[in-house]
N, CA, C and O atoms as a DFTB+ gen file, in Angstrom:
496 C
 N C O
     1  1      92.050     154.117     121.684
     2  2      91.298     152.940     122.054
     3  2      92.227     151.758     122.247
     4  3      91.878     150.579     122.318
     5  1      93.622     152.301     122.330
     6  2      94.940     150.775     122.312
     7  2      94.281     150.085     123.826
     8  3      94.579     148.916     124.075
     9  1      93.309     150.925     124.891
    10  2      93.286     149.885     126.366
    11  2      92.446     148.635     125.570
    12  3      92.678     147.618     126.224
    13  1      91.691     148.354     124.586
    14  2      90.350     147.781     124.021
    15  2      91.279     146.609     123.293
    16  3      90.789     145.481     123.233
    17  1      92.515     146.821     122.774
    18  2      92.487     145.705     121.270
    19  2      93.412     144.754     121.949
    20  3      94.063     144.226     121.047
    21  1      93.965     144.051     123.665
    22  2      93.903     142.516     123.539
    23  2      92.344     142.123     123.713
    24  3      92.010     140.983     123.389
    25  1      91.361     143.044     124.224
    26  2      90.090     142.431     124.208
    27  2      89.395     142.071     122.781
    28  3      88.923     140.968     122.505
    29  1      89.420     143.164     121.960
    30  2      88.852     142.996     120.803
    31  2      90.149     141.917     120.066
    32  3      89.889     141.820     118.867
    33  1      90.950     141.410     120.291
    34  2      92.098     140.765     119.307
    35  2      91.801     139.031     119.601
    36  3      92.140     138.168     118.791
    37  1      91.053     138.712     121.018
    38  2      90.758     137.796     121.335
    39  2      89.445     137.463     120.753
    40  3      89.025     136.407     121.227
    41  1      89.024     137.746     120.296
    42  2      87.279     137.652     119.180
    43  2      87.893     136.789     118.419
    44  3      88.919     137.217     117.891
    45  1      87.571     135.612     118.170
    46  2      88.056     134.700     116.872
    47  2      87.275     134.732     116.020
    48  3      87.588     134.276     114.920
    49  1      85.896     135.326     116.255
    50  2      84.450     135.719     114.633
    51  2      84.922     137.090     114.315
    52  3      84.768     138.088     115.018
    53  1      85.562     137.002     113.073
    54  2      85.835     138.642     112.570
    55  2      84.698     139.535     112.334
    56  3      84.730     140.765     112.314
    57  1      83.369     138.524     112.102
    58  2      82.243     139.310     112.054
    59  2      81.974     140.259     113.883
    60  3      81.726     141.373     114.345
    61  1      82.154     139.332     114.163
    62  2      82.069     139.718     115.632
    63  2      82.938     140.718     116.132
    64  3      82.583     141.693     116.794
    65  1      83.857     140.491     115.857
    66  2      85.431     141.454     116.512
    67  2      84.995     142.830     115.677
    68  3      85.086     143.845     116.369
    69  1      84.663     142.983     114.688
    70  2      84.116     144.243     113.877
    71  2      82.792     145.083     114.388
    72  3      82.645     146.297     114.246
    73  1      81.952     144.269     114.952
    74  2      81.135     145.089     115.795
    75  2      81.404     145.119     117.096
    76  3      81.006     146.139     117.660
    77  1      82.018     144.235     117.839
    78  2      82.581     145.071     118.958
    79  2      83.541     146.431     118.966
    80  3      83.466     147.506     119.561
    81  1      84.362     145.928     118.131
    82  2      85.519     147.348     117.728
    83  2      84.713     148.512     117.413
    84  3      84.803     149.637     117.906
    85  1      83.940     148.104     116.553
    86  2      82.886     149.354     115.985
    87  2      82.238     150.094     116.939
    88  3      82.346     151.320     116.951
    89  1      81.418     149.352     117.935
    90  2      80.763     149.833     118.957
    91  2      81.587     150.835     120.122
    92  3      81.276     151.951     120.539
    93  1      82.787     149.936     120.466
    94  2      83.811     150.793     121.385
    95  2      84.204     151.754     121.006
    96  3      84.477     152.688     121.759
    97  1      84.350     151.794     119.649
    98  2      85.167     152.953     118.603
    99  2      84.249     154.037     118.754
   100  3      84.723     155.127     119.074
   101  1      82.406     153.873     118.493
   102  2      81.830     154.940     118.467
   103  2      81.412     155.610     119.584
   104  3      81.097     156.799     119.639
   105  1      81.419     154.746     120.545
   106  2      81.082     154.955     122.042
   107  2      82.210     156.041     122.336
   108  3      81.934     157.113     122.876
   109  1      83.536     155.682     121.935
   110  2      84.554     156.548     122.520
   111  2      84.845     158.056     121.477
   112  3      85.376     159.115     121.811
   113  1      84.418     157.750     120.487
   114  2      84.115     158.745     119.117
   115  2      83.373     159.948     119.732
   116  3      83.715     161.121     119.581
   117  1      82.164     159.453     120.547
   118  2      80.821     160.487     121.093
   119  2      81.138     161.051     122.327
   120  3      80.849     162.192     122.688
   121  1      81.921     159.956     123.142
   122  2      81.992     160.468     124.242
   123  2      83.197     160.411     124.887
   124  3      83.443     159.690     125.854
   125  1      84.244     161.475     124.137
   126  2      86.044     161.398     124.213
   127  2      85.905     162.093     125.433
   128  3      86.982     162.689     125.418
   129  1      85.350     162.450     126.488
   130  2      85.328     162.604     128.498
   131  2      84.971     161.496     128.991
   132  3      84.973     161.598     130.218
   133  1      84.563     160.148     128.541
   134  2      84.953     159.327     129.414
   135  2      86.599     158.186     128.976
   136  3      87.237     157.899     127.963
   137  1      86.650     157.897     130.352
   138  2      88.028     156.962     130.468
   139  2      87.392     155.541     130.002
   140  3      86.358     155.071     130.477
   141  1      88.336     154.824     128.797
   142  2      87.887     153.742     128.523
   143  2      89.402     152.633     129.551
   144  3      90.632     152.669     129.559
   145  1      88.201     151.696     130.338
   146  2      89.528     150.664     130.971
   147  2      88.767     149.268     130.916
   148  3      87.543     149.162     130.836
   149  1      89.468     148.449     130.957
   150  2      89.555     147.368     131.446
   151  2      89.639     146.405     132.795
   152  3      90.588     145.902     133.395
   153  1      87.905     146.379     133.032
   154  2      87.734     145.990     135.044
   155  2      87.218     144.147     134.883
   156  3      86.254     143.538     134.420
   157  1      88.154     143.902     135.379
   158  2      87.059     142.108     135.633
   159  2      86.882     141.696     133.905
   160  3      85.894     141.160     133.403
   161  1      88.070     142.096     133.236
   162  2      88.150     141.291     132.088
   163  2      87.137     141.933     131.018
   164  3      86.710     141.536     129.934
   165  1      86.937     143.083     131.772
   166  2      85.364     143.618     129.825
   167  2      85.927     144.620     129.966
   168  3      86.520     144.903     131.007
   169  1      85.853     145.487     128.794
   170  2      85.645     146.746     128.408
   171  2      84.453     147.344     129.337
   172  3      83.405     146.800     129.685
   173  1      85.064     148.922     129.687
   174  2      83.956     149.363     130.389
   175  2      84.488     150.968     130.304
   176  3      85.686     151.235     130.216
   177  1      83.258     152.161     130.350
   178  2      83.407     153.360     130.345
   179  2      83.439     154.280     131.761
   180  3      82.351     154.800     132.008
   181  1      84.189     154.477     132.435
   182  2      83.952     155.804     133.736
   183  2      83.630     157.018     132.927
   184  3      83.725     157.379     131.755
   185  1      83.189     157.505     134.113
   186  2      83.745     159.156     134.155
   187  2      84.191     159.490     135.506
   188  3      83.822     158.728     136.399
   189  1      84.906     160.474     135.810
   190  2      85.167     160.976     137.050
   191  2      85.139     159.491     137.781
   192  3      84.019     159.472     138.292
   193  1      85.634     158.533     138.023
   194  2      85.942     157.728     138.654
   195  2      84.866     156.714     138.789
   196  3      85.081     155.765     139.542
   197  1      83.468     156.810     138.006
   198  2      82.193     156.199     137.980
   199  2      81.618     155.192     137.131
   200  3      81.783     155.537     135.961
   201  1      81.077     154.211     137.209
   202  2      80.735     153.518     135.978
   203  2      79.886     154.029     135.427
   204  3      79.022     154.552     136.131
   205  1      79.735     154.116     133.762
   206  2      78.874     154.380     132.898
   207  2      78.283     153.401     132.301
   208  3      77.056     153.308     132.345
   209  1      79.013     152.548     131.673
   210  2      78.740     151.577     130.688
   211  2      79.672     150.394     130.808
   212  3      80.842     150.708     131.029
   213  1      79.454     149.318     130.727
   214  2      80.374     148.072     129.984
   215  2      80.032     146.845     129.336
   216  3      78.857     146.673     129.659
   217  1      80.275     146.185     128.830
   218  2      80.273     145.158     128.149
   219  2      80.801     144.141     128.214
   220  3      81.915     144.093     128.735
   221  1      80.027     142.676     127.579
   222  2      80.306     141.628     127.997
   223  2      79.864     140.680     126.710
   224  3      78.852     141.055     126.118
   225  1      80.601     139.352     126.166
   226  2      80.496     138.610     125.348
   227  2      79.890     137.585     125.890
   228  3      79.970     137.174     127.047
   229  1      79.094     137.069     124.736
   230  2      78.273     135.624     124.854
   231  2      78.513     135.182     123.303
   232  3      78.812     135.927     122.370
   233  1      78.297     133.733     123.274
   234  2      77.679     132.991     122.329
   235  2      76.724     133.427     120.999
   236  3      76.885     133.434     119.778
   237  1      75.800     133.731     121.798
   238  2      74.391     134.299     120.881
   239  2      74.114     135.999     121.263
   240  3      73.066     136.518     120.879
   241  1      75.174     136.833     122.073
   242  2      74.852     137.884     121.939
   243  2      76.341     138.830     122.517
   244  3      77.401     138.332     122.895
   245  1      76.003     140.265     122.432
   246  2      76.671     140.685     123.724
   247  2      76.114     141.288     124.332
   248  3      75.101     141.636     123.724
   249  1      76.185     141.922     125.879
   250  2      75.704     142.709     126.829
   251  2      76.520     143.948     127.166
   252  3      77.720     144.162     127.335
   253  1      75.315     144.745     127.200
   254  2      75.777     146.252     127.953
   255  2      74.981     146.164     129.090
   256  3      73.823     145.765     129.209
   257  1      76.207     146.834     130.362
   258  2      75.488     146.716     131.661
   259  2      75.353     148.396     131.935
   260  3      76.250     148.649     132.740
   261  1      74.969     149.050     131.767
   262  2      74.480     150.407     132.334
   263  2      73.796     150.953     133.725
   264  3      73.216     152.013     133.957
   265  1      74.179     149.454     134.837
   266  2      73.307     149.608     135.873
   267  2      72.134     149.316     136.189
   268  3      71.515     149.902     135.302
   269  1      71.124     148.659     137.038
   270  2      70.117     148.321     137.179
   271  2      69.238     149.611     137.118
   272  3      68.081     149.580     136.700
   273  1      69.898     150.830     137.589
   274  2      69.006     152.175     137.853
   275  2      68.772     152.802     136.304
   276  3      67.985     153.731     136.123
   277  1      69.343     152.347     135.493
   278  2      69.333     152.637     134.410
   279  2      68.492     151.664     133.411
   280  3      67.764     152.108     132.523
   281  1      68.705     150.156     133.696
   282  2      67.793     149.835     132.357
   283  2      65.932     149.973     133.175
   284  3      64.963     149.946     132.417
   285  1      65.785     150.074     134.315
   286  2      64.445     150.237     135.038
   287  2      64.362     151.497     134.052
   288  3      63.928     151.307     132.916
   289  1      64.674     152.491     134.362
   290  2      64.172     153.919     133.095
   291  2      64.047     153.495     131.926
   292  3      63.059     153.740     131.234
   293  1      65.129     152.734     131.516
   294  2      64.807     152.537     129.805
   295  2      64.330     151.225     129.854
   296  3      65.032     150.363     129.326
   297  1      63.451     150.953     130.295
   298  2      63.422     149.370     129.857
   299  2      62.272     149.440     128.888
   300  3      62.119     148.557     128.044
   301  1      61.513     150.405     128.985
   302  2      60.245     150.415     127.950
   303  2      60.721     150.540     126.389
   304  3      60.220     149.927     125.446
   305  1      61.776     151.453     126.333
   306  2      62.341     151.327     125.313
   307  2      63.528     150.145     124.424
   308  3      63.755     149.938     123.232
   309  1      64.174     149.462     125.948
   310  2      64.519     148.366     125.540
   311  2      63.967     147.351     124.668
   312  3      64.341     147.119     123.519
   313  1      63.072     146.782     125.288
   314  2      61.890     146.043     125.056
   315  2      61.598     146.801     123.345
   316  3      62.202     146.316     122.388
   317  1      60.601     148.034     123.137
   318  2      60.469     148.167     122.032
   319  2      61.719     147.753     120.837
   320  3      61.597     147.102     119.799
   321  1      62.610     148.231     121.275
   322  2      63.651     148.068     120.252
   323  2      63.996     146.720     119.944
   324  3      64.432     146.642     118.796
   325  1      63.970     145.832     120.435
   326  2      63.500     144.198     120.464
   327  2      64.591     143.151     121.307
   328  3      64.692     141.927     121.221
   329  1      65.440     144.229     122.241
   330  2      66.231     143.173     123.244
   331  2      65.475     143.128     124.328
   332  3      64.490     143.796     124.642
   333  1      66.155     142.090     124.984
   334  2      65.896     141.527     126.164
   335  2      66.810     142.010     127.096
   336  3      67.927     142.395     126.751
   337  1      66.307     142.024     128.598
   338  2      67.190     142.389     129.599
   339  2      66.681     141.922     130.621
   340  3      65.498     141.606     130.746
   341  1      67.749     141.821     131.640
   342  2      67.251     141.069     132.869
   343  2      67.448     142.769     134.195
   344  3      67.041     143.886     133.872
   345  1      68.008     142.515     135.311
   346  2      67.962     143.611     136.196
   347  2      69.345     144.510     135.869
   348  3      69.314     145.738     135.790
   349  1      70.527     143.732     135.696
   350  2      71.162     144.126     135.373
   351  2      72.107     144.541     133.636
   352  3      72.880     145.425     133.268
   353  1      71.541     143.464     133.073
   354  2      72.581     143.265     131.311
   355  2      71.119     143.654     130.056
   356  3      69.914     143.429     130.170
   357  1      71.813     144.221     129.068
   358  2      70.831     144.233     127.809
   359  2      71.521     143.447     126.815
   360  3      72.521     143.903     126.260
   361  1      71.085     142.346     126.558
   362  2      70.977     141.425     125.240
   363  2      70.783     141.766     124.026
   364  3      69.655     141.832     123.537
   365  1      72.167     142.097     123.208
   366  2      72.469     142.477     121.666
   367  2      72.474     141.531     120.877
   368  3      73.596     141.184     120.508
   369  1      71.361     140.806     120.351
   370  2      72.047     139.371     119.456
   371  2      72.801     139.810     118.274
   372  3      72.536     140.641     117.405
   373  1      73.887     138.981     118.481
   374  2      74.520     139.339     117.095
   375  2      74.494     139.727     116.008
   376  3      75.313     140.496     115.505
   377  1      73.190     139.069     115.294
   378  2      72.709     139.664     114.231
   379  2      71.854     140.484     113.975
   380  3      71.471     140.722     112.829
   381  1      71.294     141.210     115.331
   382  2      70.430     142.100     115.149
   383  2      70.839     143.274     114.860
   384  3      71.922     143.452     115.419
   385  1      70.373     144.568     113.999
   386  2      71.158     145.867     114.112
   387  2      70.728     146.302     115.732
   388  3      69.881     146.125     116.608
   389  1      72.066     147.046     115.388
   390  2      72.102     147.756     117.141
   391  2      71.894     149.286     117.022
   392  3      72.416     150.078     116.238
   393  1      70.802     149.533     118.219
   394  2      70.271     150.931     118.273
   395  2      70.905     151.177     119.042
   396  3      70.905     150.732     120.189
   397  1      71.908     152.312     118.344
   398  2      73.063     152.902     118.769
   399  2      71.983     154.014     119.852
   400  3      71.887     154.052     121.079
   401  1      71.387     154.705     118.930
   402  2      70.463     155.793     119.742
   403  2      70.104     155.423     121.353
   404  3      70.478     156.011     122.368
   405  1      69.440     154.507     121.245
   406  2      69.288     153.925     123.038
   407  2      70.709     154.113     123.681
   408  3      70.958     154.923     124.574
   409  1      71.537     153.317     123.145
   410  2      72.663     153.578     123.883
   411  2      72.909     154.639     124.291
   412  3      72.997     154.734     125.515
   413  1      73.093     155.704     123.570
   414  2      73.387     156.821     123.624
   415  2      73.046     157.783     124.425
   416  3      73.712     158.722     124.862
   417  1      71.491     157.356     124.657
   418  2      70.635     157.483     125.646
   419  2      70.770     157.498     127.052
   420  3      70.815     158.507     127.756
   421  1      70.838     156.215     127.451
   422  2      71.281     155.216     128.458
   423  2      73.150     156.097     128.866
   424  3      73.244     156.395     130.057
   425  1      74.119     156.366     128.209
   426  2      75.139     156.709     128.397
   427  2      74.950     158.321     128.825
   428  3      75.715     158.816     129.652
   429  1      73.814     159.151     128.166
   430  2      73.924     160.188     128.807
   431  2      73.300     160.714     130.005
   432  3      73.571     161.772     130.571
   433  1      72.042     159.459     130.465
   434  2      71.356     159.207     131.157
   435  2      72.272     159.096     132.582
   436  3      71.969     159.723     133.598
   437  1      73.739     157.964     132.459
   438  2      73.876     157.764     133.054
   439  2      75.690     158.946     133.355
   440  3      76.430     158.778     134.324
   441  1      75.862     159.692     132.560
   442  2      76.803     161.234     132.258
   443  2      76.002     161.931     133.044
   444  3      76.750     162.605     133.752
   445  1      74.487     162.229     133.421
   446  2      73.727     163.270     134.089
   447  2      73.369     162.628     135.576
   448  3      73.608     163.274     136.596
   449  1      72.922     161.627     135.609
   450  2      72.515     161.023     136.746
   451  2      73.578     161.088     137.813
   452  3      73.349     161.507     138.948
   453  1      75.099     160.525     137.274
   454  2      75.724     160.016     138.376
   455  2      76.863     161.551     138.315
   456  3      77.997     161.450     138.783
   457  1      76.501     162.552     137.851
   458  2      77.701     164.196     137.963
   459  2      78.452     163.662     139.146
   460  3      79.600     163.233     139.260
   461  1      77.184     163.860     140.232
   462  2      77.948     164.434     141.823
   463  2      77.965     162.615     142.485
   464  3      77.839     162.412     143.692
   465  1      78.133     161.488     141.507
   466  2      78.297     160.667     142.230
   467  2      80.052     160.363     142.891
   468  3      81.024     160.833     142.300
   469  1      80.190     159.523     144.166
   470  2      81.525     159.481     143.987
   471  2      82.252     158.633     144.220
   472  3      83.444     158.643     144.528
   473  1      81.276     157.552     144.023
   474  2      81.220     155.951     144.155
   475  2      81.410     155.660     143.138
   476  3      81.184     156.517     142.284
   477  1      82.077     153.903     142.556
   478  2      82.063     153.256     141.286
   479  2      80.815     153.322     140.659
   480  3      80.561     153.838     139.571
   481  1      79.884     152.628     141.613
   482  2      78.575     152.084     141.825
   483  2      78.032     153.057     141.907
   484  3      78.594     154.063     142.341
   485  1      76.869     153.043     141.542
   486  2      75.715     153.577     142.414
   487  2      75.405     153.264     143.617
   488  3      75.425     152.066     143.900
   489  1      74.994     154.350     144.760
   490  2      74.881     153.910     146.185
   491  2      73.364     153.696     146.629
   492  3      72.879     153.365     147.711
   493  1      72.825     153.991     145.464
   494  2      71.454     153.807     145.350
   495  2      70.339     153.049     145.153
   496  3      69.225     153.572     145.174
């Protein structure tokens, strides 16, 4: 995970820098076939040359972007679990626990969906 720690080293809330690290750590723990890099300044997951997942810091939260084609499927479950999301980002407030499970979800959702993709993006 050495591509992750000037991102995670720049966190000045150690509370904070500990659940990001944590999160990247388990993300890459579950799913050691995807490539973890660094695009446009966030942490973010491929596979085969594709986006899966990435992330992004705020103030009052952080965001996972999993694609618009992706939080439309999960958004019912978003919602239950008690974030917010717009078309593209899901809203982690800091202090909320994080349902790793959705994620997990959402990451294999998007491991099955995009196999035979061969675009970054979705072309869809």
């Amino acid at each position: 995970m050495d591509v992750f720690n000037d991102f995670i080293n720049q966190i000045q809330d150690d509370e904070k820098r500990q659940v990001i690290n944590d999160l990247l750590k388990q993300i890459q723990d579950d799913y050691p076939e995807l490539e973890a890099v660094i695009k446009w300044n966030q942490p973010m997951f491929t596979h085969h040359g594709t986006y899966i997942i990435g992330l992004s810091l705020s103030k009052h939260h952080f965001a996972l972007s999993p694609e618009q084609k992706t939080i439309q499927v999960f958004s019912n479950e978003i919602i239950d679990s008690g974030y917010e999301h717009s078309k593209m980002i899901i809203r982690f407030p800091w202090k909320k626990e994080i349902n790793y499970q959705l994620i997990k979800k959402m990451i294999e959702y998007n491991i099955n969906d995009k196999m035979n993709e061969d675009h970054f993006w979705r072309q869809t």
